[in-house]
C-alpha positions as CSV (number, residue, x, y, z in Angstrom):
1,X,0.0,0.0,0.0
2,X,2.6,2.4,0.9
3,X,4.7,1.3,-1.9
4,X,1.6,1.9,-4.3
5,X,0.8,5.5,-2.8
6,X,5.0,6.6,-3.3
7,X,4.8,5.2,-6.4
8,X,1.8,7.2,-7.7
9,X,1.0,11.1,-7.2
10,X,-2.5,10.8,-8.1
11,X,-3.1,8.4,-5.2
12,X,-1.5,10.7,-2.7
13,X,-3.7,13.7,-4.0
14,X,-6.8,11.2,-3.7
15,X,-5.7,10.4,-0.9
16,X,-5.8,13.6,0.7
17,X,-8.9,15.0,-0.7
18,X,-10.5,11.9,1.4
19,X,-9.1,12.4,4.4
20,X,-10.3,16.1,4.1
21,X,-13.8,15.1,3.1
22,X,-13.9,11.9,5.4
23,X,-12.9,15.2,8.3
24,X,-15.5,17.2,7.2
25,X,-17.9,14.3,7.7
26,X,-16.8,13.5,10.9
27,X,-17.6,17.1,11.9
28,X,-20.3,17.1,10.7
29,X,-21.9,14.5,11.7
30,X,-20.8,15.2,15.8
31,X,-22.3,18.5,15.2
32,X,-25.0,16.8,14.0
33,X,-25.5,13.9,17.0
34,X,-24.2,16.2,19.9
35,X,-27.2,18.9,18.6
36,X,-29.5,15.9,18.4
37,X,-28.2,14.3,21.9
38,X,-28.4,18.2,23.3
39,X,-32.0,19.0,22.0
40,X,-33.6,17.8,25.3
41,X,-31.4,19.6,27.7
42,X,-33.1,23.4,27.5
43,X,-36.2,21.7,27.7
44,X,-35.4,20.1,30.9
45,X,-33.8,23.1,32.3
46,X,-36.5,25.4,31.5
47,X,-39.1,22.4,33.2
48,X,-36.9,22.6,36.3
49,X,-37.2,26.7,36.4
50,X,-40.8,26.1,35.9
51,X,-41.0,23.9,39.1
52,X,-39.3,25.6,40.9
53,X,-41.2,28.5,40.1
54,X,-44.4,26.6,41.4
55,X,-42.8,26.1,44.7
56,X,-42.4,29.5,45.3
57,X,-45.7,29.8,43.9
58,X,-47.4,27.6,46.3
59,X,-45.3,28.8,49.2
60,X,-46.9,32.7,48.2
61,X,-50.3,30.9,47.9
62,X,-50.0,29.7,51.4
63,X,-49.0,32.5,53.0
64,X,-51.8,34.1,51.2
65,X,-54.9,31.6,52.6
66,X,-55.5,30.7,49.0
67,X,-58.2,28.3,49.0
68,X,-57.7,24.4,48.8
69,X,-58.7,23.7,45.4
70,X,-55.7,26.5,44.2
71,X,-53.2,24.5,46.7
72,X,-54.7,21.8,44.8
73,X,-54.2,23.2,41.3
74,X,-50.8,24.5,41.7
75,X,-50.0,21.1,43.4
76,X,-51.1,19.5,40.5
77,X,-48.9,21.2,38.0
78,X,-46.2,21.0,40.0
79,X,-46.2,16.8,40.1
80,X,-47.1,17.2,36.4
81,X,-44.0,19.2,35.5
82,X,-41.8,17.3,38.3
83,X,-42.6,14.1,36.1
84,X,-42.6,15.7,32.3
85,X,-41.1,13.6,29.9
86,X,-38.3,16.2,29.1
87,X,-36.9,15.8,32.5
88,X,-36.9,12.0,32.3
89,X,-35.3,12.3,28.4
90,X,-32.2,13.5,30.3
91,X,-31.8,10.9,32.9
92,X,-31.0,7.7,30.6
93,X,-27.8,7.7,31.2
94,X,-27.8,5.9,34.3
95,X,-29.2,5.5,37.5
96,X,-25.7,6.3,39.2
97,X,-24.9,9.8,37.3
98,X,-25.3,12.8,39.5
99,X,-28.2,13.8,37.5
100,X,-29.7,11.2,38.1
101,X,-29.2,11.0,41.9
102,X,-30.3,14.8,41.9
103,X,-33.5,14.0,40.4
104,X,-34.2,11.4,42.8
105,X,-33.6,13.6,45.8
106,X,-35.9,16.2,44.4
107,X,-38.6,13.1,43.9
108,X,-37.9,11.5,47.1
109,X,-38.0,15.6,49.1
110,X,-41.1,16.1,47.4
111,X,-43.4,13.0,47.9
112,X,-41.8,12.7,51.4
113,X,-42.0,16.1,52.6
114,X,-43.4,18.7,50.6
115,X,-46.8,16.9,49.0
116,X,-47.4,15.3,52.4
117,X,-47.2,19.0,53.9
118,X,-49.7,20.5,51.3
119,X,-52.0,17.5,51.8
120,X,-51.9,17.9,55.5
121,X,-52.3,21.8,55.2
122,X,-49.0,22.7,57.0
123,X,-47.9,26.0,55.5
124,X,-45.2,26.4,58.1
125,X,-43.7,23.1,57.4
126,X,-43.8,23.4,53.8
127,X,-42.4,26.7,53.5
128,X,-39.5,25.7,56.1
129,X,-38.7,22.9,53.2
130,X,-39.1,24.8,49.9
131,X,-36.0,26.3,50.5
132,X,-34.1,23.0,50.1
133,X,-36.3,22.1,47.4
134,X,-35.6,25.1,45.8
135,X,-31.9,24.7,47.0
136,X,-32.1,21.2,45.3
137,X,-33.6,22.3,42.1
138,X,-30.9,24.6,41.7
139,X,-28.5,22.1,41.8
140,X,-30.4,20.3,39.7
141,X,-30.2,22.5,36.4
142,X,-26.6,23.3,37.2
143,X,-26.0,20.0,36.3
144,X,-28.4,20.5,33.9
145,X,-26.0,23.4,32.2
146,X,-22.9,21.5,33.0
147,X,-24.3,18.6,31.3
148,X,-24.9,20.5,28.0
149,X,-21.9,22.6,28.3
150,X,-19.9,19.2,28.3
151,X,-22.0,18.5,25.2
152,X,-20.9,21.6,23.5
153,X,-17.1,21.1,24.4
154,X,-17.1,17.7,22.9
155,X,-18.4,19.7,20.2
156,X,-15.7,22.2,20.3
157,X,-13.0,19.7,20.4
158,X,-14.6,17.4,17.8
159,X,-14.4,20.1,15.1
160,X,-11.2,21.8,17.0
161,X,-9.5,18.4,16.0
162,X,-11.3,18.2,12.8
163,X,-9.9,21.8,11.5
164,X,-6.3,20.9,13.2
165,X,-5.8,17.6,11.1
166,X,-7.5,19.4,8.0
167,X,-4.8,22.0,8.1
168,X,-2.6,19.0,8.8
169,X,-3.3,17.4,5.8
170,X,-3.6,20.5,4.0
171,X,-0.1,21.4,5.2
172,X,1.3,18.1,4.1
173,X,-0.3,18.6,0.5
174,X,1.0,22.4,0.2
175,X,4.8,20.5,1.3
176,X,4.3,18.0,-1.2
177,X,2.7,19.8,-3.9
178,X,5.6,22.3,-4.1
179,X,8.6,19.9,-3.5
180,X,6.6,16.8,-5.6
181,X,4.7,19.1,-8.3
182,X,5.4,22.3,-8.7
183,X,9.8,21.9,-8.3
184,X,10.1,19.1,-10.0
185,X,7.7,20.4,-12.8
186,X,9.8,23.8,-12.7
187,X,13.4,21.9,-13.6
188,X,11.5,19.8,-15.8
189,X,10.2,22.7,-17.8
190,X,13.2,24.9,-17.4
191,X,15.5,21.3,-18.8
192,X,13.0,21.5,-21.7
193,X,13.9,25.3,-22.8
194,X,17.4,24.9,-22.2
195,X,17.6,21.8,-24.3
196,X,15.1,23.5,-27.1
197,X,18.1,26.3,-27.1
198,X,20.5,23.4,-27.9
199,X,21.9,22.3,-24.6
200,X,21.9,18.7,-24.8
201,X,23.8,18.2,-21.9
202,X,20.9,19.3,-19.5
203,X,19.4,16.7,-17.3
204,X,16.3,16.2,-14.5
205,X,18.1,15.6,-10.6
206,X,14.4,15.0,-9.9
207,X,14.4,10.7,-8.1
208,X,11.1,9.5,-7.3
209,X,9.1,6.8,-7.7
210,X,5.5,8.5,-9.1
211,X,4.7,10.1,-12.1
212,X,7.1,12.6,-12.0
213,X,9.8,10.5,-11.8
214,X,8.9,8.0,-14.1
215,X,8.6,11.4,-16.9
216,X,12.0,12.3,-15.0
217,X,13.9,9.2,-16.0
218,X,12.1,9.4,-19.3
219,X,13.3,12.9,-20.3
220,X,17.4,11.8,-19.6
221,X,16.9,8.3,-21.2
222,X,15.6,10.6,-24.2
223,X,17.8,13.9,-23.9
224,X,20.6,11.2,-23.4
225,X,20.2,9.6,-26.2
226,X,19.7,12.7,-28.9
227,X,22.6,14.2,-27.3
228,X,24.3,10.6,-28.7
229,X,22.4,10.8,-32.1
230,X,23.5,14.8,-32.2
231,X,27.1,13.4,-31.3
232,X,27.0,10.7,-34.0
233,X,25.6,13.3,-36.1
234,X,27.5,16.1,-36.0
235,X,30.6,12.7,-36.1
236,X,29.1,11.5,-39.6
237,X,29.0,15.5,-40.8
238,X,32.8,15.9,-39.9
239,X,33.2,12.9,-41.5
240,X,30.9,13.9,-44.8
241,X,32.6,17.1,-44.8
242,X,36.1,15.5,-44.4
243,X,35.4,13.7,-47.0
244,X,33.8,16.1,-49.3
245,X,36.5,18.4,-48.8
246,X,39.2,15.5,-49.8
247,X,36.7,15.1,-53.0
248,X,36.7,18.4,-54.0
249,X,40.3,19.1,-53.9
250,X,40.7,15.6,-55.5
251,X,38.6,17.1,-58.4
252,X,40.1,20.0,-58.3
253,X,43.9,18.9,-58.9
254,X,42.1,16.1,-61.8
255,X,40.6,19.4,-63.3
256,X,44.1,21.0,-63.2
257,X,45.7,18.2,-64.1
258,X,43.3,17.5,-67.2
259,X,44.2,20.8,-68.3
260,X,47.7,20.4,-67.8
261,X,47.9,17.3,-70.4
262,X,45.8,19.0,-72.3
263,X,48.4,21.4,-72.8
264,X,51.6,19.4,-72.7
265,X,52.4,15.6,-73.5
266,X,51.9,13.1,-70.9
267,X,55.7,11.6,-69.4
268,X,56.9,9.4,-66.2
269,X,57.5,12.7,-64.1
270,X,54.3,14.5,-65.2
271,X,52.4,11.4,-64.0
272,X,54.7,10.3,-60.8
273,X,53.5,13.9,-59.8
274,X,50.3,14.1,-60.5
275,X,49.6,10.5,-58.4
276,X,51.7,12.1,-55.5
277,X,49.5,15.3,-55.1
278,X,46.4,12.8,-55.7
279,X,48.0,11.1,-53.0
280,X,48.3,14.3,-50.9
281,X,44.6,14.9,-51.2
282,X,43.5,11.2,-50.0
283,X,45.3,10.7,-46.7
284,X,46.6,7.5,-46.2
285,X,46.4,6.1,-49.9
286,X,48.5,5.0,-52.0
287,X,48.9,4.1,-55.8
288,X,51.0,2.0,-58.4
289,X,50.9,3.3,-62.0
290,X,52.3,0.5,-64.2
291,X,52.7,1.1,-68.1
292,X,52.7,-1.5,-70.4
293,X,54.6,-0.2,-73.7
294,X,52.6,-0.3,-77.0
295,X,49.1,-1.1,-77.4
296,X,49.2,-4.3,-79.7
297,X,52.4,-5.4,-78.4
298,X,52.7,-5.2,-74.5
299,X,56.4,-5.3,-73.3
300,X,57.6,-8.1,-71.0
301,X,58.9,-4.9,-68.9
302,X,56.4,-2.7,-67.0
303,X,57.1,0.8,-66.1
304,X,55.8,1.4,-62.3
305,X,55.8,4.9,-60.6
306,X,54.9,5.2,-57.2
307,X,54.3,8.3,-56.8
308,X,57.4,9.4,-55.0
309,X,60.0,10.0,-57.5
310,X,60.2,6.3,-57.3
311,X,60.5,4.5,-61.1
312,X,60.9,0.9,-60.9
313,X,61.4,-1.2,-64.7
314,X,60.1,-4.8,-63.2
315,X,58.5,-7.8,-65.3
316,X,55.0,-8.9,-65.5
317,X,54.9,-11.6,-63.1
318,X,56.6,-9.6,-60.1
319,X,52.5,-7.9,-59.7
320,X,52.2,-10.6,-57.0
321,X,55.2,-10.4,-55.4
322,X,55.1,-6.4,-55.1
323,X,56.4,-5.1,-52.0
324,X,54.0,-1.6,-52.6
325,X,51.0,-3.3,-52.0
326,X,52.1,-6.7,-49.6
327,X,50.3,-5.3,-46.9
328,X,46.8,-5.1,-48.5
329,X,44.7,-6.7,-51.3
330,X,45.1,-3.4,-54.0
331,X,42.3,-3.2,-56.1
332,X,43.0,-2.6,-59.2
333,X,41.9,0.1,-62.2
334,X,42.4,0.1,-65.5
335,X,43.8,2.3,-67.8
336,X,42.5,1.9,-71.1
337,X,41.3,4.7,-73.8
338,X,38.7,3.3,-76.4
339,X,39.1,0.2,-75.6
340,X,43.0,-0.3,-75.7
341,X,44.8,-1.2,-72.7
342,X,47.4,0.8,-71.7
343,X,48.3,-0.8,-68.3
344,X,46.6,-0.3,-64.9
345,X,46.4,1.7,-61.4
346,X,46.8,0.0,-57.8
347,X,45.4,1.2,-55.0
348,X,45.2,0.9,-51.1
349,X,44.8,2.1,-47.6
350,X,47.9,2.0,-45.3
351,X,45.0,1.6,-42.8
352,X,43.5,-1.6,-44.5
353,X,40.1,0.3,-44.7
354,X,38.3,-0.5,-48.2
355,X,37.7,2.1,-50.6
356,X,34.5,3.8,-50.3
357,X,32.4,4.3,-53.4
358,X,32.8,7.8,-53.8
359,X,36.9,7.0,-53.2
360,X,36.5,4.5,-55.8
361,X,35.0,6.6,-58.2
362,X,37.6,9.6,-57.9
363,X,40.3,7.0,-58.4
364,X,38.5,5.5,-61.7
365,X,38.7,9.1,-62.4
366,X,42.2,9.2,-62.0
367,X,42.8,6.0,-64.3
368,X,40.6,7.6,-67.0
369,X,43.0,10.7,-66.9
370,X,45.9,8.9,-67.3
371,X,44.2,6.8,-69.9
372,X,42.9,9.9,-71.8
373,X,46.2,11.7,-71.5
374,X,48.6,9.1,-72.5
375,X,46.2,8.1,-75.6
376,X,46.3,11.5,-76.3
377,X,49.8,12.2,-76.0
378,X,49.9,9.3,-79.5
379,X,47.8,10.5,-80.8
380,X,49.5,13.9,-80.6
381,X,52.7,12.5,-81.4
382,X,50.8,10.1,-84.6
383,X,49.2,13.3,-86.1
384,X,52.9,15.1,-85.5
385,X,54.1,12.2,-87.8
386,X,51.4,12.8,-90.3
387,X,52.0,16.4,-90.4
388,X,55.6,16.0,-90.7
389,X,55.7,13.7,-93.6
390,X,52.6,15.8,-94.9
391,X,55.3,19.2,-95.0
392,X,58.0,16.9,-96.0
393,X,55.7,15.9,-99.4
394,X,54.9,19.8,-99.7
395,X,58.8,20.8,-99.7
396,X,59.5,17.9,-102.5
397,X,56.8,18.9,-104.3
398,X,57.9,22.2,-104.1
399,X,61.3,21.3,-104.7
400,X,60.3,19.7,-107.5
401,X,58.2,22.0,-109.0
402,X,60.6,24.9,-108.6
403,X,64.1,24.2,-108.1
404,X,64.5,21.1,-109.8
405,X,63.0,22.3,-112.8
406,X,65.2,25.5,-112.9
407,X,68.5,22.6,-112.3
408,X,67.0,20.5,-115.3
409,X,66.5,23.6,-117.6
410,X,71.0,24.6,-116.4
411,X,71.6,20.8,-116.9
412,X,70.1,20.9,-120.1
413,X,71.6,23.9,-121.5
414,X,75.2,22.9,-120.1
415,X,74.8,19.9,-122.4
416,X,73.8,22.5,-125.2
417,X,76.9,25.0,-124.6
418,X,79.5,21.6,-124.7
419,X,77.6,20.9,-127.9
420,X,78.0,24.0,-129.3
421,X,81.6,24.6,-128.7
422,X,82.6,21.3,-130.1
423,X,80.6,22.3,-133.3
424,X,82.6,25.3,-133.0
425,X,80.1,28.0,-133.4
426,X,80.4,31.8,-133.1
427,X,81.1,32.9,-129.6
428,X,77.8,35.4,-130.0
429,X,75.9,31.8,-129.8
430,X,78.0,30.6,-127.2
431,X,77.6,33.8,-125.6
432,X,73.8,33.9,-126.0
433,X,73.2,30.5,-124.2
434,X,76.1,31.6,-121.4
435,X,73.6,34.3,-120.6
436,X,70.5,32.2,-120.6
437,X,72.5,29.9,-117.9
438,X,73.2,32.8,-115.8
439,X,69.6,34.2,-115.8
440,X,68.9,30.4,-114.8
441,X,71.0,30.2,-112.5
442,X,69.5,33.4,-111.2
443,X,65.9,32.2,-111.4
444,X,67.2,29.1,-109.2
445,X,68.9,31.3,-106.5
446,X,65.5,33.5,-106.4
447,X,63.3,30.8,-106.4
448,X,65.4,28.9,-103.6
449,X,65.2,32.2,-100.8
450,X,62.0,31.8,-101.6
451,X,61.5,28.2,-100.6
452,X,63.7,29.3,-97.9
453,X,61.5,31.9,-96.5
454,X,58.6,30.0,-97.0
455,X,60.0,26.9,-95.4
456,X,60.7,29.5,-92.2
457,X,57.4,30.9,-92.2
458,X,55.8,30.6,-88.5
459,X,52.8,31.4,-86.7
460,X,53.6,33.4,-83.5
461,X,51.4,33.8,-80.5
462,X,49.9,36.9,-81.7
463,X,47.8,35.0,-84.3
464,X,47.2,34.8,-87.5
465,X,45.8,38.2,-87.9
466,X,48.6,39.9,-86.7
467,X,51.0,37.7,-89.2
468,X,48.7,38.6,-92.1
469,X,49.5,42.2,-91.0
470,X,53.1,42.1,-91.1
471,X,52.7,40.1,-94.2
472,X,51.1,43.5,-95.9
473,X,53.7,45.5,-94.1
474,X,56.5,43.6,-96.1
475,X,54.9,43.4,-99.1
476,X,54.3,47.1,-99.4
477,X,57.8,48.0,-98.1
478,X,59.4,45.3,-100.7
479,X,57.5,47.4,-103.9
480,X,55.7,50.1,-105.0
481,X,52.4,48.3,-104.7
482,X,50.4,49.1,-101.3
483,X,48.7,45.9,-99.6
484,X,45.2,47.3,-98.2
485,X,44.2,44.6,-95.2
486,X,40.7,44.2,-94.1
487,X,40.2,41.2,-91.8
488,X,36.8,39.9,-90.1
489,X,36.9,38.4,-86.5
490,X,36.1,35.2,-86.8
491,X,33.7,33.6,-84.1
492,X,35.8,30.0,-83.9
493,X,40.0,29.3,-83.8
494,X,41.3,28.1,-87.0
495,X,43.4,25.4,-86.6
496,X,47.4,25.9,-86.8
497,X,47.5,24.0,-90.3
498,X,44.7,26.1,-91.6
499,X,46.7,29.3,-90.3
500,X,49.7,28.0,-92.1
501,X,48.2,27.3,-95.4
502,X,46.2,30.9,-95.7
503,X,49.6,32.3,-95.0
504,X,51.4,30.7,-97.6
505,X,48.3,31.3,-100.2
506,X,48.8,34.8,-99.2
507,X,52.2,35.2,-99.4
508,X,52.4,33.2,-102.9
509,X,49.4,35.8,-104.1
510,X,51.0,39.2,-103.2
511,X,54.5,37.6,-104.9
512,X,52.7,37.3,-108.1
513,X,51.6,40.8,-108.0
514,X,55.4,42.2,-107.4
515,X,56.7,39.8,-109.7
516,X,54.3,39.5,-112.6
517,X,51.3,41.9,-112.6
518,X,53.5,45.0,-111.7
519,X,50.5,46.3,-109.4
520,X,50.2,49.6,-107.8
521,X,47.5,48.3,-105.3
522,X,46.4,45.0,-104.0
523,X,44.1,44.1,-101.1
524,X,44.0,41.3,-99.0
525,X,40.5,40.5,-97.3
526,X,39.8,37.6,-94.8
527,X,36.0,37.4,-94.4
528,X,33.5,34.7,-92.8
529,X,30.7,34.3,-94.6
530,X,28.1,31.8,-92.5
531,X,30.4,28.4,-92.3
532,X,33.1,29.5,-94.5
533,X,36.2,31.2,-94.7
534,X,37.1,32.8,-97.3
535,X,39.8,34.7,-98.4
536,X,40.6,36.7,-101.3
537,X,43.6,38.9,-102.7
538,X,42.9,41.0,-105.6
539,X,45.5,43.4,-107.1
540,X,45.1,46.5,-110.5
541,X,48.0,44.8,-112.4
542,X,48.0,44.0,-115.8
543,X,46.3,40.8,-115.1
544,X,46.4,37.1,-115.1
545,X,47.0,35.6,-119.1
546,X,47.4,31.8,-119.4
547,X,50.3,32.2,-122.3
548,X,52.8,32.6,-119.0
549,X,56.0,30.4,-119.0
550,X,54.8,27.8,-116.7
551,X,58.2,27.9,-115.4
552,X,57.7,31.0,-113.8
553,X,54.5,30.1,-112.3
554,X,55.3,27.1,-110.5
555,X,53.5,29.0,-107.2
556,X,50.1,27.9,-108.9
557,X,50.9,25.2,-108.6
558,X,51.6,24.9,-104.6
559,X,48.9,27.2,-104.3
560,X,46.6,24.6,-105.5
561,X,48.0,22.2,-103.5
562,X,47.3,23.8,-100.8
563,X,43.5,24.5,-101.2
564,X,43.1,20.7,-101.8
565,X,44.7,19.9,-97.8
566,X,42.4,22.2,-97.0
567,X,39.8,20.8,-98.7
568,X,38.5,24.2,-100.1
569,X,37.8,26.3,-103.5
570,X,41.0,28.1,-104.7
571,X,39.6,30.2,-107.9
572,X,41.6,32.7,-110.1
573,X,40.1,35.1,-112.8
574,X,40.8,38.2,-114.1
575,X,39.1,41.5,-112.0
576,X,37.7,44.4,-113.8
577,X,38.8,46.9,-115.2
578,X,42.0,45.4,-114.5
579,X,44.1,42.9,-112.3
580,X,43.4,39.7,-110.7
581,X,41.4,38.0,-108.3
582,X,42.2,35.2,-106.3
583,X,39.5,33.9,-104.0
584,X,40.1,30.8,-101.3
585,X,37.1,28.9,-100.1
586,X,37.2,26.4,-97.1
587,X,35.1,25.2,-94.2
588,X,37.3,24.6,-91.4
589,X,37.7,21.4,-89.1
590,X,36.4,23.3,-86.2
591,X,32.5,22.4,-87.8
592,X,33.6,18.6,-88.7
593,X,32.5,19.5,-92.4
594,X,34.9,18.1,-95.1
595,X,34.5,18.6,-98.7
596,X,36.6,18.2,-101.6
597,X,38.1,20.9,-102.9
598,X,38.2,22.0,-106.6
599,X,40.6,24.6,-108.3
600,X,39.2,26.7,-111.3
């Protein structure tokens, strides 16, 4: 029971609230009977006043000489009163109370003494005996008023004891509301706004066994464990934004790197330290690059950088017996481009922890850089061969077209001069084809500086358009004919072939117009008309005749050449009034369109 009423809080309040009204009852209730046992009590006393006023009454009727029928009246009423039923009501106590006894001696005085004096008509007698009748009567209703005072004090004391435990009790549930209630629900609510404001540390000191204590308990099993979930939280963030961090500067240095290589070929040191600063930005891993050799072919010797300024030149089958990765299982990632495999990429944790996924996937990253790079560093280094030999066939051509020419034309005419002196003719003739071999020889020499200045033609960093201007700037200082430039910006890059070719088509235009149309004026206009380039270099010479020695005009020739690499439109016709016009069409590789070119 007691365990039960500790236990719960409602119980103690019911509890209380009983006892209270169960008080009140009790109260009530002795108010109630001690009123009910008291109602006969004023009765009786004001009975025994009334007798004892009759005594006297007689006792003034005797002295008087009242008649006996009056005596007889009065006497009457008197026994009538003396035996009432509200004097009796107050005398069942007991036959030995001290009411009781007083009532008997006023019985026993007045049907001994008095009555048998008012019978026998004895005045003096009975008069000389009211006075202890009287005397007895008195005592008689102090009892009487003792009695009912007694009465009233139980009363007192009754509801005197009921109000004291009331207050008691109340007293008890004031103490226990305020240190079981209202405390306990003032830290409770006071924990609640401190841990609303973030303080997950806070805690209830409130032990006890009801309802209070049970929400108590509850609210530090709770704030306990979302302080550990907020812990392992705000662990898991740190980590997510350790490792986020690691990611991004891993992405970073691959973005760096990838425009690196795409800058500059791919070699052992580039890559050795590109894995070490990978390594840098994932603590505690660490990677084996190993190279195969050529694509069809793989070497028997692998190339494996560490990452460290460490190279090692091992065979195939040492993989298993590596002393990089004896520690740990690596996991391995290839590196391949377009399906070729180009070797593969080790990785592990000093730790032994596996790779996460998002680890995983920054390290395929990594192998598809090195992949990507190192195919691209063949392929640069393939279309550096095709561009090579592609120059070295323009410079036979040219070669060809020009200089041998010019050495076939001296070879032949030697053989004509040795004819002619052992024929013996006229020195005049001799004479006449020893000139002709000196202006050959001096068509050879010209035409060579200008293979040679050709062949040193460059594109510098300022662009084409600034090499196109220079070019007009020589031209017009070299003659009297003025070069007039007028250049569009062109909304894509041309590519450094392209550049090269519109140079040289230039430059072999504005030497025709020194050499053979005598011009005064040229212009030289680069324009982009939708998809194509186009340029054009008209001059006010004397114009463009096909009945030119061919020989002179072997620059056609490489002109044309050049418009079909870049698979345009190279046109020449006459302009009016006078002069020529030649016009270069081409769509560049920038818009992956090729067409063949044509030459009119």
């Amino acid at each position: 029971m007691m365990r039960w009423l500790r236990s719960s809080l409602p119980a103690r309040a019911g509890l209380a609230v009983i006892l209270i009204a169960v008080l009140a009852l009790a109260s009530s209730l002795s108010a109630g009977l001690i009123a009910w046992f008291s109602q006969g009590d004023a009765a009786a006393i004001n009975t025994a006043g009334s007798v004892r006023m009759e005594t006297y009454h007689l006792s003034w009727k005797l002295a008087a000489g009242a008649t006996g029928e009056e005596i007889l009246a009065i006497t009457d009423s008197l026994q009538t009163r003396l035996n009432s039923q509200s004097l009796k009501a107050v005398l069942e106590d007991g036959p030995t109370t001290a009411l009781q006894i007083s009532y008997g001696q006023i019985q026993q005085q007045w049907n001994e003494d008095l009555r048998p004096a008012l019978e026998r008509g004895d005045a003096a007698y009975f008069q000389a005996q009211a006075l202890s009748f009287v005397e007895q009567l008195n005592h008689f209703v102090d009892l009487l008023q003792r009695q009912s005072e007694q009465k009233q004090g139980w009363q007192q004391v009754i509801q005197g004891l009921a109000l004291f435990t009331t207050m008691i009790v109340l007293l008890l549930g004031l103490y226990e509301l305020q240190y079981g209630v209202v405390t306990p629900l003032k830290e409770l609510v006071d924990a609640t706004q401190r841990f609303r404001r973030g303080d997950f540390k806070v805690r209830v000191n409130h032990q006890s066994q009801d309802e209070l204590g049970q929400l108590a308990m509850s609210f530090n099993a709770m704030a306990e464990t979302i302080e550990d979930s907020h812990r392992t939280l705000e662990s898991q963030v740190q980590q997510k934004t350790l490792n986020l961090q690691q990611a991004n500067a891993a992405l970073e240095l691959l973005y760096q790197s990838s425009r690196s290589l795409a800058t500059r070929l791919a070699n052992a040191e580039g890559l050795d330290e590109l894995i070490r600063r990978f390594q840098q930005r994932l603590p505690g891993l660490r990677l084996s690059l190993c190279l195969q050799g050529q694509l069809h072919a793989p070497a028997q010797q692998l190339l494996a950088l560490h990452g460290a300024n460490i190279r090692e030149v091992c065979a195939s089958s040492d993989c298993a017996t590596c002393q990089k990765h004896h520690k740990a299982s690596p996991q391995t990632f290839s590196i391949s481009n377009q399906g070729s495999e180009l070797g593969e990429l080790k990785a592990h944790f000093v730790d032994g922890h596996p790779t996460q996924a998002w680890e995983t996937q920054l390290i395929q990253a990594l192998a598809n850089l090195i992949g990507t790079s190192l195919s691209l560093k063949r392929q640069r280094e393939q279309d550096h061969r095709l561009l090579l030999l592609d120059e070295r066939t323009i410079i036979a051509r040219e070669l060809h077209d020009s200089l041998a020419q010019a050495l076939s034309y001296m070879k032949l005419q030697v053989s004509r001069l040795q004819t002619l002196m052992r024929r013996g003719e006229p020195i005049e003739t001799l004479e006449n084809v020893t000139a002709e071999l000196r202006e050959g020889l001096n068509n050879a020499y010209r035409q060579l500086r200008e293979l040679l200045t050709t062949f040193r033609l460059q594109i510098h960093d300022a662009g084409l358009v600034q090499e196109l201007k220079d070019t007009a700037e020589e031209f017009s200082r070299r003659g009297e004919c003025q070069v007039h430039l007028h250049v569009d910006a062109l909304a894509f890059q041309l590519s450094a072939s392209e550049q090269i070719h519109i140079l040289q088509i230039t430059r072999e235009a504005l030497s025709n117009c020194l050499r053979h149309a005598h011009a005064q004026n040229a212009w030289l206009q680069l324009r982009q008309d939708g998809e194509t380039v186009r340029l054009i270099v008209e001059d006010d010479g004397r114009g463009f005749s096909g009945n030119v020695d061919q020989r002179e005009h072997h620059g056609l020739k490489i002109m044309d050449e050049r418009a079909r690499s870049l698979r345009g439109q190279l046109e020449i016709v006459s302009r009016e009034p006078q002069g020529t016009r030649v016009q270069l069409e081409f769509q560049p590789e920038f818009l992956g369109q090729k067409t063949e070119g044509s030459v009119t």
